[in-house]
mmCIF file of the N, C-alpha and C atoms, coordinates in Angstrom:
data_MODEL
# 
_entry.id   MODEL 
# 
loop_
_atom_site.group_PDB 
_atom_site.id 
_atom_site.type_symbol 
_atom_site.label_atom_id 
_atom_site.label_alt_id 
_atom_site.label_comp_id 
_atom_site.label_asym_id 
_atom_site.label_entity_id 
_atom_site.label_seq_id 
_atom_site.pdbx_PDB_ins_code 
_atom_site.Cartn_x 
_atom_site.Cartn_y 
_atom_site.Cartn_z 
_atom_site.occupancy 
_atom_site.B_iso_or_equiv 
_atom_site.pdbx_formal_charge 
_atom_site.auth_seq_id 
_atom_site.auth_comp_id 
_atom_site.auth_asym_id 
_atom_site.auth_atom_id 
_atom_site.pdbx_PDB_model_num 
ATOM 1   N N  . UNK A 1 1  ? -10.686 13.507  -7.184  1.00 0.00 ? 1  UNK A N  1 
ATOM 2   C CA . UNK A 1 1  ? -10.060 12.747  -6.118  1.00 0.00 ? 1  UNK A CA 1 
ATOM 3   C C  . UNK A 1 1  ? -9.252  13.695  -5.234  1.00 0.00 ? 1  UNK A C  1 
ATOM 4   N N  . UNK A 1 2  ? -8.994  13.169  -3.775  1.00 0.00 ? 2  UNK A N  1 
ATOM 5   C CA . UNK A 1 2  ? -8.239  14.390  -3.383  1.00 0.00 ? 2  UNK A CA 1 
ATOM 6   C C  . UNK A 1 2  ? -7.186  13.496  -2.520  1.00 0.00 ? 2  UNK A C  1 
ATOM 7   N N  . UNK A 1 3  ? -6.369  14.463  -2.414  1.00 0.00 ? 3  UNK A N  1 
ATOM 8   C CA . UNK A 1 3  ? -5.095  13.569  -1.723  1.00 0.00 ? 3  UNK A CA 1 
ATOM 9   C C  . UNK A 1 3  ? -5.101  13.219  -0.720  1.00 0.00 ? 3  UNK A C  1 
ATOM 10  N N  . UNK A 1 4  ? -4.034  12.054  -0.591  1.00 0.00 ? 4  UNK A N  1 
ATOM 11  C CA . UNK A 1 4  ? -4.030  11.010  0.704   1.00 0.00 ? 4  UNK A CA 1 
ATOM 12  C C  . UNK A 1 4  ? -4.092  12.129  1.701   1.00 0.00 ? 4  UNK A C  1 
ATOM 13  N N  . UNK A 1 5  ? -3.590  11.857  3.091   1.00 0.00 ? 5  UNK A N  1 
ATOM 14  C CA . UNK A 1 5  ? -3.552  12.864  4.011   1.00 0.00 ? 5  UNK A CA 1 
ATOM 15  C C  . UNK A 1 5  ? -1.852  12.153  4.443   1.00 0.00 ? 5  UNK A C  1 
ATOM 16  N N  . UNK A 1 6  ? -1.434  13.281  4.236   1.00 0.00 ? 6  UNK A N  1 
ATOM 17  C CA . UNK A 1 6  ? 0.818   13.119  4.396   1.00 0.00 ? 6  UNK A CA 1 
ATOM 18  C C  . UNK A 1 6  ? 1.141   13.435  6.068   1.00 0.00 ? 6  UNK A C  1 
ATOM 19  N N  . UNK A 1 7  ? 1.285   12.451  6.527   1.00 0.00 ? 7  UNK A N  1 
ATOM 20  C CA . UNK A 1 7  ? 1.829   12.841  7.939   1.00 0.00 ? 7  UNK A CA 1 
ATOM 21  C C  . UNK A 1 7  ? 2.727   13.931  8.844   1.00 0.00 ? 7  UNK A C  1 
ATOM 22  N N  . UNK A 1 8  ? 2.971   13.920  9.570   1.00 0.00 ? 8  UNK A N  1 
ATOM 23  C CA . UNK A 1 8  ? 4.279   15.435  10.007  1.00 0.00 ? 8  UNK A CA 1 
ATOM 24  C C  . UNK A 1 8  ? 5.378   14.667  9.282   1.00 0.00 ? 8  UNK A C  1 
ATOM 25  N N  . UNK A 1 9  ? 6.442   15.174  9.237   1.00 0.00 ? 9  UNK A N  1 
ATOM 26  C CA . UNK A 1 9  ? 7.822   15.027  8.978   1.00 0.00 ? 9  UNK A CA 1 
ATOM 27  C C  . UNK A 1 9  ? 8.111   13.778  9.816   1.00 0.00 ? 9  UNK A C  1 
ATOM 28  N N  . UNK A 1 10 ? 8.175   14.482  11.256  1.00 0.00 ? 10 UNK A N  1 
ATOM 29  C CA . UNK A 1 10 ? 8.766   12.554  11.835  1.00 0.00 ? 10 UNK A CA 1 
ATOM 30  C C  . UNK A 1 10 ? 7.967   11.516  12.209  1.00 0.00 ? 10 UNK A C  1 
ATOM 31  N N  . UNK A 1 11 ? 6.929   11.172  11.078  1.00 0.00 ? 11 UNK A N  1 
ATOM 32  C CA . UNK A 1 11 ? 6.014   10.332  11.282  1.00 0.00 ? 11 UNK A CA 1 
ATOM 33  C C  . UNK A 1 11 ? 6.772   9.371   10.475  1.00 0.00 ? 11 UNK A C  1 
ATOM 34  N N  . UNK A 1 12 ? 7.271   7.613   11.484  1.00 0.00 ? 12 UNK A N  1 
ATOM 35  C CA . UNK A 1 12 ? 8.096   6.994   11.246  1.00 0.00 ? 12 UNK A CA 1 
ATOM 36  C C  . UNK A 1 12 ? 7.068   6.039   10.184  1.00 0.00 ? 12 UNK A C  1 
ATOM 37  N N  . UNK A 1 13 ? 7.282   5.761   8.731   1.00 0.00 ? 13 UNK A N  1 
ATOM 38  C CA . UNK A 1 13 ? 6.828   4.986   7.910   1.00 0.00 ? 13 UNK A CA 1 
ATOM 39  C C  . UNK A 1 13 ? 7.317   3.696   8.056   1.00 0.00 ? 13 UNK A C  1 
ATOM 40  N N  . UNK A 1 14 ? 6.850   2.675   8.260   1.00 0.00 ? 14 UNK A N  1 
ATOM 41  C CA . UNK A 1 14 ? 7.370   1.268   8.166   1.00 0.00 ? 14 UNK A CA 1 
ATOM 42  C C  . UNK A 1 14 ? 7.294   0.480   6.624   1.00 0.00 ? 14 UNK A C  1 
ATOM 43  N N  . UNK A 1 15 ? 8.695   0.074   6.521   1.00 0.00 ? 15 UNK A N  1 
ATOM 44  C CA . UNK A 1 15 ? 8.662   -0.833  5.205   1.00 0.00 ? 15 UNK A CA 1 
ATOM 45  C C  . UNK A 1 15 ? 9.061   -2.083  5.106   1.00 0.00 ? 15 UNK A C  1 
ATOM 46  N N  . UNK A 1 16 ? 8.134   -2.963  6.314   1.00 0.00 ? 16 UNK A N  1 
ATOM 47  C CA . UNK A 1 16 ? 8.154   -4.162  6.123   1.00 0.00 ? 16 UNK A CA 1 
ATOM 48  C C  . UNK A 1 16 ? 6.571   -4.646  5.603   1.00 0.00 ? 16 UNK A C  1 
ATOM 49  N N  . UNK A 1 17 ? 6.541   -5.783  5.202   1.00 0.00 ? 17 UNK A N  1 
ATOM 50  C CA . UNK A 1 17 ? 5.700   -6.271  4.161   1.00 0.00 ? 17 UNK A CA 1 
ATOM 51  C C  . UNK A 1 17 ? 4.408   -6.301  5.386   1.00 0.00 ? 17 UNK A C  1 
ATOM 52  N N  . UNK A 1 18 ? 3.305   -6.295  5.173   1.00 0.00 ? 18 UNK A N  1 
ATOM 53  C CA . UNK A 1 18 ? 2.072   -6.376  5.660   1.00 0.00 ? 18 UNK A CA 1 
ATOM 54  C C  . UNK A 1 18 ? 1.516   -7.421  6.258   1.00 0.00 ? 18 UNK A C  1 
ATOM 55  N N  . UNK A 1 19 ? 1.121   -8.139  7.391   1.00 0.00 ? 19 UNK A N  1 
ATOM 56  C CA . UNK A 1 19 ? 1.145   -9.218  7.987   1.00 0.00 ? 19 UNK A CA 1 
ATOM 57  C C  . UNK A 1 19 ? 0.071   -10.202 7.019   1.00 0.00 ? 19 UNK A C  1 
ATOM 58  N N  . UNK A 1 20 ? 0.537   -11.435 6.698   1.00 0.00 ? 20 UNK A N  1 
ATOM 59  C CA . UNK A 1 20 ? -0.270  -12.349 5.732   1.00 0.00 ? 20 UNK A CA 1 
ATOM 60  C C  . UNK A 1 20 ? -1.711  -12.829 6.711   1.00 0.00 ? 20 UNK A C  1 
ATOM 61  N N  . UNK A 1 21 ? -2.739  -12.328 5.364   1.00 0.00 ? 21 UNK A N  1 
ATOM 62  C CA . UNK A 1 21 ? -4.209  -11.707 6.082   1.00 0.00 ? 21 UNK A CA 1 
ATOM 63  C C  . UNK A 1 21 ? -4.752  -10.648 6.199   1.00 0.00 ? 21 UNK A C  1 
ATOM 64  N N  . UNK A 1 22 ? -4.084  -9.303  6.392   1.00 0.00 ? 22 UNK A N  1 
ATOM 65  C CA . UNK A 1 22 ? -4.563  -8.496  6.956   1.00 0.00 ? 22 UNK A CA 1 
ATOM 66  C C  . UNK A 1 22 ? -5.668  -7.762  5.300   1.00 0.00 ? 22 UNK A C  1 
ATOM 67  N N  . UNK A 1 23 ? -6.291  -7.071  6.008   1.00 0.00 ? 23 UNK A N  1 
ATOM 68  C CA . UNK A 1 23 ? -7.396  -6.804  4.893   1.00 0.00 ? 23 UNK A CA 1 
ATOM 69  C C  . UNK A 1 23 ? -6.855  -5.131  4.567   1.00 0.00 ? 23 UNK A C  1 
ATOM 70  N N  . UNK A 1 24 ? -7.283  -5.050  3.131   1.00 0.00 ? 24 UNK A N  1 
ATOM 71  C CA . UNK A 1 24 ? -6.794  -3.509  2.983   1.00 0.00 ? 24 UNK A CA 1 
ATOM 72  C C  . UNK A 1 24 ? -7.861  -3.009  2.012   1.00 0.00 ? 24 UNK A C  1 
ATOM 73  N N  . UNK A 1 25 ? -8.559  -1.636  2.336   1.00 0.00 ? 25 UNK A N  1 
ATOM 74  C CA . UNK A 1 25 ? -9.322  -1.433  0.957   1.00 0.00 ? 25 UNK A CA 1 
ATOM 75  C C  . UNK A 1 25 ? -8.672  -0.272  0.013   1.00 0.00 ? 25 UNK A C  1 
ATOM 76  N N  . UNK A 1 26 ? -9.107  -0.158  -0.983  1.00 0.00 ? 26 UNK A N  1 
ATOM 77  C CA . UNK A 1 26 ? -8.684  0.676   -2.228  1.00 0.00 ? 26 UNK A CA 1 
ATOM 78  C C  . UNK A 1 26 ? -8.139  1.917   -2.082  1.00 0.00 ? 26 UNK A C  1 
ATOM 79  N N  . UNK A 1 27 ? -8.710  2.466   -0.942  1.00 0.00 ? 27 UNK A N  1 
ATOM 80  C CA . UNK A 1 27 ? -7.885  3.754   0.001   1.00 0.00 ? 27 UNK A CA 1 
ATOM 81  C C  . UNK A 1 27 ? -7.008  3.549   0.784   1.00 0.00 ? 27 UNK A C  1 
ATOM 82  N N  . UNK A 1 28 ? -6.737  2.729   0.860   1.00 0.00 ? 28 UNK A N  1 
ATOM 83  C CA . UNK A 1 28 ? -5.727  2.656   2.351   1.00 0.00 ? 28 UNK A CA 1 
ATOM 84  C C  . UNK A 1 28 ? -4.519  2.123   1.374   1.00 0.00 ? 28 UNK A C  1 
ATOM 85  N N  . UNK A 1 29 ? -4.642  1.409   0.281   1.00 0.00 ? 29 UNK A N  1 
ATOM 86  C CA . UNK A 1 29 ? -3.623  0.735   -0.943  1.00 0.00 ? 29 UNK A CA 1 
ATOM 87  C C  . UNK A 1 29 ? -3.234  1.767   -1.385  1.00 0.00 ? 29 UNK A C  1 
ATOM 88  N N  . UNK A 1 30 ? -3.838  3.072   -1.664  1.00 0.00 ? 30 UNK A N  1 
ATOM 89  C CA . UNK A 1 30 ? -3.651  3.683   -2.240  1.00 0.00 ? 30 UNK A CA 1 
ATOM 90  C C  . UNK A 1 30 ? -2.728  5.168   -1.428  1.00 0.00 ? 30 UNK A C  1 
ATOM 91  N N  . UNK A 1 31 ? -3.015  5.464   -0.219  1.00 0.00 ? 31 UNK A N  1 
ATOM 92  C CA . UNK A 1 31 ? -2.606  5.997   0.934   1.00 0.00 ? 31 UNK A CA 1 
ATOM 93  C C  . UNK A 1 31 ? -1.285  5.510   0.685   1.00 0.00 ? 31 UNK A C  1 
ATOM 94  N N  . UNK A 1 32 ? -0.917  4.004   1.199   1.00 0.00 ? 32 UNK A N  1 
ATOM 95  C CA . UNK A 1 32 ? 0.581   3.561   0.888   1.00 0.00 ? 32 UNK A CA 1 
ATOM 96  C C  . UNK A 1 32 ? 1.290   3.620   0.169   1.00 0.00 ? 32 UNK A C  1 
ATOM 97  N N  . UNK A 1 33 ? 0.399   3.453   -0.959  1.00 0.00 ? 33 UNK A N  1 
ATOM 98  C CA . UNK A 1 33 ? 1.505   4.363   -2.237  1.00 0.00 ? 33 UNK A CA 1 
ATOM 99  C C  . UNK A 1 33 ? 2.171   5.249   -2.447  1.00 0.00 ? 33 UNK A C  1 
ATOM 100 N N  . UNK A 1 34 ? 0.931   6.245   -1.628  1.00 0.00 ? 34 UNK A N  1 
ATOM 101 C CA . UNK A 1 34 ? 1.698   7.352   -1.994  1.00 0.00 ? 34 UNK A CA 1 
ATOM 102 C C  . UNK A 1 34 ? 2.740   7.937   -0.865  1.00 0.00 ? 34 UNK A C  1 
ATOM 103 N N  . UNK A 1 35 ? 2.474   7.651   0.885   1.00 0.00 ? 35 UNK A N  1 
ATOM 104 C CA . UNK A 1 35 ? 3.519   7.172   1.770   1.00 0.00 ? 35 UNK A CA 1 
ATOM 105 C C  . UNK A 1 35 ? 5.144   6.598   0.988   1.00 0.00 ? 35 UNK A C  1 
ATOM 106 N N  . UNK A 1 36 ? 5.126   5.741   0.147   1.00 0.00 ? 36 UNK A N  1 
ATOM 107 C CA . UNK A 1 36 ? 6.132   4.812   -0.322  1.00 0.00 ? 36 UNK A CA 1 
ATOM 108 C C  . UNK A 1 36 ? 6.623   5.350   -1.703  1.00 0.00 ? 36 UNK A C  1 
ATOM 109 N N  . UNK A 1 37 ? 6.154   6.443   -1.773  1.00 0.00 ? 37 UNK A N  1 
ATOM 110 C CA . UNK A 1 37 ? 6.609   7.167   -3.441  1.00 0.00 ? 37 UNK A CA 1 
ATOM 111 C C  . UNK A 1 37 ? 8.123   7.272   -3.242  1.00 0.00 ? 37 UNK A C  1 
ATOM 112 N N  . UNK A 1 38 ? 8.737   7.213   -2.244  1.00 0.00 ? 38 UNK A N  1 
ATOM 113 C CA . UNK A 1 38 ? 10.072  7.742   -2.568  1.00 0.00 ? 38 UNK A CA 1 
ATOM 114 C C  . UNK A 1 38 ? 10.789  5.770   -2.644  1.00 0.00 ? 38 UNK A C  1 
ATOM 115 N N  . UNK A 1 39 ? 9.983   4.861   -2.578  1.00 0.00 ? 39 UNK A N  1 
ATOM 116 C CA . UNK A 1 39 ? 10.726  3.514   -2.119  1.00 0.00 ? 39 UNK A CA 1 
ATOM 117 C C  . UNK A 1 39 ? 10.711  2.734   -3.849  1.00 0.00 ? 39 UNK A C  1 
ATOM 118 N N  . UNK A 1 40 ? 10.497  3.402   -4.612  1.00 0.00 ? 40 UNK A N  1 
ATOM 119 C CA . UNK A 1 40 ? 10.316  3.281   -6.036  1.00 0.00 ? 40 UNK A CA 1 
ATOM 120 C C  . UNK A 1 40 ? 11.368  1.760   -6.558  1.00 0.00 ? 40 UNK A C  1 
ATOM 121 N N  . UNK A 1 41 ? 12.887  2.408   -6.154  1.00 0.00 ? 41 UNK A N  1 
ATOM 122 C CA . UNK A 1 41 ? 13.890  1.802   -6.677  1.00 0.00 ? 41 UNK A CA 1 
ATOM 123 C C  . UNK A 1 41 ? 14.551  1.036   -5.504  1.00 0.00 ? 41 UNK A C  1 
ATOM 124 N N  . UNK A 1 42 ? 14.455  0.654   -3.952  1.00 0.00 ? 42 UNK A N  1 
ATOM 125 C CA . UNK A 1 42 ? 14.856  0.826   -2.845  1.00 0.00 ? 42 UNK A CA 1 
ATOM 126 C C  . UNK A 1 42 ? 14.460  -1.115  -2.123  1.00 0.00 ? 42 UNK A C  1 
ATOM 127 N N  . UNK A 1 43 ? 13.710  -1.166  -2.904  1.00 0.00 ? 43 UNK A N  1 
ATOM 128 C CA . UNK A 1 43 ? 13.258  -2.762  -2.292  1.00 0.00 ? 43 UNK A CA 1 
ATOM 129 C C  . UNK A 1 43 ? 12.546  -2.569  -1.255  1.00 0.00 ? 43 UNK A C  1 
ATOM 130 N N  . UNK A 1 44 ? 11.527  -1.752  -1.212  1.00 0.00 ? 44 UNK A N  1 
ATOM 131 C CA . UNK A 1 44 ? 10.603  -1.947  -0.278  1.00 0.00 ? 44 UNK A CA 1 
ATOM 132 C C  . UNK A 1 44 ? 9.428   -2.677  -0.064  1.00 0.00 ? 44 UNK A C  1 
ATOM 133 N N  . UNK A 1 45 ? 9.369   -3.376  0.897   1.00 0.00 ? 45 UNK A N  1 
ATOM 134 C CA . UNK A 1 45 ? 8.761   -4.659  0.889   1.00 0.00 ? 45 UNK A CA 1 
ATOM 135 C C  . UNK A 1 45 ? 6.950   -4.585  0.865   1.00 0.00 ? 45 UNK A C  1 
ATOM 136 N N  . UNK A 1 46 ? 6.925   -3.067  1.847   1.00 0.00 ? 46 UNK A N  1 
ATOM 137 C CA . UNK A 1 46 ? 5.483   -2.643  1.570   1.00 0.00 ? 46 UNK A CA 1 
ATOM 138 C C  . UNK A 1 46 ? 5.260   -2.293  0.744   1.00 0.00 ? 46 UNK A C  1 
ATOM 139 N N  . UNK A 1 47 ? 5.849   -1.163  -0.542  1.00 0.00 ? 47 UNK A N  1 
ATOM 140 C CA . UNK A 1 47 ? 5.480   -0.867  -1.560  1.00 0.00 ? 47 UNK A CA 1 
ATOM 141 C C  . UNK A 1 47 ? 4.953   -1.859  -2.403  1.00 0.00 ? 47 UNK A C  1 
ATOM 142 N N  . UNK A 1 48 ? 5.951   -3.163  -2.487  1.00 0.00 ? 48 UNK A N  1 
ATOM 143 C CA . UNK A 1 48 ? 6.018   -4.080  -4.205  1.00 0.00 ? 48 UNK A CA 1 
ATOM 144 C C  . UNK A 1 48 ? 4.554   -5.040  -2.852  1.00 0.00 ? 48 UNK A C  1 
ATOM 145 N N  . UNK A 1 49 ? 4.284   -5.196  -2.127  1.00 0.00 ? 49 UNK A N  1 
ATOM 146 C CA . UNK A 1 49 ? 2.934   -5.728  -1.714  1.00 0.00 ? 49 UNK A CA 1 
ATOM 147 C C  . UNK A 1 49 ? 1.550   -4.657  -2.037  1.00 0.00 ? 49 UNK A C  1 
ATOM 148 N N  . UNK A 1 50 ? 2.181   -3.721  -1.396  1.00 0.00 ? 50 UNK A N  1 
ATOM 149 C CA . UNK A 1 50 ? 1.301   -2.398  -2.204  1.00 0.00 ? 50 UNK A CA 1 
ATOM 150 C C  . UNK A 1 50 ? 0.700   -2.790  -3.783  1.00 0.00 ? 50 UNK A C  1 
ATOM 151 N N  . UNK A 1 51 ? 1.948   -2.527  -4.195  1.00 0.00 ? 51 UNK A N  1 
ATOM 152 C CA . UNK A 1 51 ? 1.679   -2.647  -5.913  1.00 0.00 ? 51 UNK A CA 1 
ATOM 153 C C  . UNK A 1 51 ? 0.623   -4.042  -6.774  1.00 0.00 ? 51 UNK A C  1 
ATOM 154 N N  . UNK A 1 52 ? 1.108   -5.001  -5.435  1.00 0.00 ? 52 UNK A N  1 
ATOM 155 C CA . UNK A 1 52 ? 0.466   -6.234  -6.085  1.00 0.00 ? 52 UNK A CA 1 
ATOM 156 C C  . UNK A 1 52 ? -0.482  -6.749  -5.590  1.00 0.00 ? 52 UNK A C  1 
ATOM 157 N N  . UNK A 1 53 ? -1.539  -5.908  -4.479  1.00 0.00 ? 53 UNK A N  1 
ATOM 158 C CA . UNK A 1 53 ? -2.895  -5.578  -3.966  1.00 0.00 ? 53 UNK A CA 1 
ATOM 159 C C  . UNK A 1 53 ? -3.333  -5.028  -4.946  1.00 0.00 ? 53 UNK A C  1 
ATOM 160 N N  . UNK A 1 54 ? -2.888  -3.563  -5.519  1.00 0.00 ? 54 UNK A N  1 
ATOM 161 C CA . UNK A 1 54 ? -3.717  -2.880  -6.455  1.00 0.00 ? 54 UNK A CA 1 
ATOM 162 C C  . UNK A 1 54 ? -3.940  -3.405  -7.382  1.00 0.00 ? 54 UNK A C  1 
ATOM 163 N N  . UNK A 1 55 ? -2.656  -4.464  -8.273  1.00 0.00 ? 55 UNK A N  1 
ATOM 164 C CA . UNK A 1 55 ? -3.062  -5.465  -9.688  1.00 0.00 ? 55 UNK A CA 1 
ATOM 165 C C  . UNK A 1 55 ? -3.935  -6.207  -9.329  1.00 0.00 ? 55 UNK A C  1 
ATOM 166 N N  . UNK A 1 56 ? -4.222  -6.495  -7.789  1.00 0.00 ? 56 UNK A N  1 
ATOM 167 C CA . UNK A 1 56 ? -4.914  -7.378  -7.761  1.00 0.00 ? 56 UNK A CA 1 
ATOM 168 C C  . UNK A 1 56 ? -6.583  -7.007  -7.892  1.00 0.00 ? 56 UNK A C  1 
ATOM 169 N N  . UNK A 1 57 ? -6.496  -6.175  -7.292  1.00 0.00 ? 57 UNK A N  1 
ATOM 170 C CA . UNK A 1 57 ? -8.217  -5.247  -7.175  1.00 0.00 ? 57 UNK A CA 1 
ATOM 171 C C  . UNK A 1 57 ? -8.319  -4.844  -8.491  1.00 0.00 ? 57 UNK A C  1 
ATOM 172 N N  . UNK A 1 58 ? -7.015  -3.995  -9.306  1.00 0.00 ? 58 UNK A N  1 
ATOM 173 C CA . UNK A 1 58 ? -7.534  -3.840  -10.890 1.00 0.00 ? 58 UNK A CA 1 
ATOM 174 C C  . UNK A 1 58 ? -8.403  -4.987  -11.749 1.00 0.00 ? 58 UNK A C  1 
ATOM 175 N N  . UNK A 1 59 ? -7.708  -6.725  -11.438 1.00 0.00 ? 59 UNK A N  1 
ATOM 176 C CA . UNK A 1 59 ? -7.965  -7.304  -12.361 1.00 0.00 ? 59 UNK A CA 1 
ATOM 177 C C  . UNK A 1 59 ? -9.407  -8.453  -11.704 1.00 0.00 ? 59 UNK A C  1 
ATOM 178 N N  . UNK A 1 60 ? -9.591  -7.787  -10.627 1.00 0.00 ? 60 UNK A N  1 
ATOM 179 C CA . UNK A 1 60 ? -10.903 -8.515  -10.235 1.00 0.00 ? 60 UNK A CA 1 
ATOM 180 C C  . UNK A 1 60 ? -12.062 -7.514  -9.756  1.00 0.00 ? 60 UNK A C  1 
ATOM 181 N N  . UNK A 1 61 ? -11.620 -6.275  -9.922  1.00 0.00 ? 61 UNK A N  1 
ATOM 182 C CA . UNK A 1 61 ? -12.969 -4.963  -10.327 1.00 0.00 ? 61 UNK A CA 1 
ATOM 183 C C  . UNK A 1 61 ? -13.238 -4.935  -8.352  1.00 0.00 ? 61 UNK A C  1 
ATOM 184 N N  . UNK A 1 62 ? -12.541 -5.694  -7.996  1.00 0.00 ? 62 UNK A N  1 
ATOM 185 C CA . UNK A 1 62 ? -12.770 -5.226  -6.363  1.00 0.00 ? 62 UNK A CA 1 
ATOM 186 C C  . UNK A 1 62 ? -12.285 -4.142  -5.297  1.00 0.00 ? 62 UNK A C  1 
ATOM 187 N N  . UNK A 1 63 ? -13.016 -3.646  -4.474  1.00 0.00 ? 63 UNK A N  1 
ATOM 188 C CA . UNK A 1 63 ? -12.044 -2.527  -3.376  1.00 0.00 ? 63 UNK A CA 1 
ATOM 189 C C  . UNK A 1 63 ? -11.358 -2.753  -1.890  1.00 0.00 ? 63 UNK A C  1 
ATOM 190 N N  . UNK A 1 64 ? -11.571 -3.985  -1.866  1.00 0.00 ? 64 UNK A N  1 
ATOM 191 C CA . UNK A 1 64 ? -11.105 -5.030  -0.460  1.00 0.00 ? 64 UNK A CA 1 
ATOM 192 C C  . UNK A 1 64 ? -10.484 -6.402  -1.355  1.00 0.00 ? 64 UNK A C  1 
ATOM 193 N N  . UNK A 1 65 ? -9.039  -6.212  -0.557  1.00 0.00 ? 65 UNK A N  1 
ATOM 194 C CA . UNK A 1 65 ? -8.586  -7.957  -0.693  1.00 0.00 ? 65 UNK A CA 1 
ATOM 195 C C  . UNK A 1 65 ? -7.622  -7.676  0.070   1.00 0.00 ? 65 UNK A C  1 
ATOM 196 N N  . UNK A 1 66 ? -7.468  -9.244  0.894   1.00 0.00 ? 66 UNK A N  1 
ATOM 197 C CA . UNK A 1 66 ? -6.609  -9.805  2.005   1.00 0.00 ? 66 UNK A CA 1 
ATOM 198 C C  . UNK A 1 66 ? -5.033  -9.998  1.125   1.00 0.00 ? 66 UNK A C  1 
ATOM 199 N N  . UNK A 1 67 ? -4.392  -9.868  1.719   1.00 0.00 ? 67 UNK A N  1 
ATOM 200 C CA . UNK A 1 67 ? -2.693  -10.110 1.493   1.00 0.00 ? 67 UNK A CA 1 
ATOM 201 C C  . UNK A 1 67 ? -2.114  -11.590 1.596   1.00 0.00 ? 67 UNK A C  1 
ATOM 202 N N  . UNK A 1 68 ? -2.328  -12.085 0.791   1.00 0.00 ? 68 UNK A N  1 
ATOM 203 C CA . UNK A 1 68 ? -1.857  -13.734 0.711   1.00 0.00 ? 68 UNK A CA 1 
ATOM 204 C C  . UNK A 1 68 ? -0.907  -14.410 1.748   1.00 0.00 ? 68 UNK A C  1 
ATOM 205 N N  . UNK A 1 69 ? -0.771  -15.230 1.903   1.00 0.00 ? 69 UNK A N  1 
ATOM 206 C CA . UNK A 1 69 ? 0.103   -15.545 3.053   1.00 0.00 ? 69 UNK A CA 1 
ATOM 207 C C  . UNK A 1 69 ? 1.077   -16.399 2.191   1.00 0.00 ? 69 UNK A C  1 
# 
């Protein structure tokens, strides 16, 4: 596997939650993660949506799913 691709320094990250609908696949979930590695302990709203796309694709073997509304 090879790593996400990490933006310049003042590439402004947004950490509000993901608009209900929008479609994300297994790379791009995974891209945000690692964008949001430092939002661990912080309440970030994209991360813990992050996190609960990927449980979601883990437990249904899929690489696309929409963000619940």
């Amino acid at each position: 596997m090879t790593r996400p691709y990490v933006p310049p320094e003042d590439f402004e990250v947004s950490h509000d939650a993901p608009q209900p609908g929008s479609g994300w696949t297994w790379g791009e979930v995974e891209s945000m993660l690692w964008l949001h590695i430092e939002c661990r302990r912080s309440g970030c709203a994209m991360r813990a949506a992050m996190v609960r796309l990927r449980r979601e694709m883990e437990a249904t073997s899929t690489s696309f799913t929409r963000v619940s509304s």
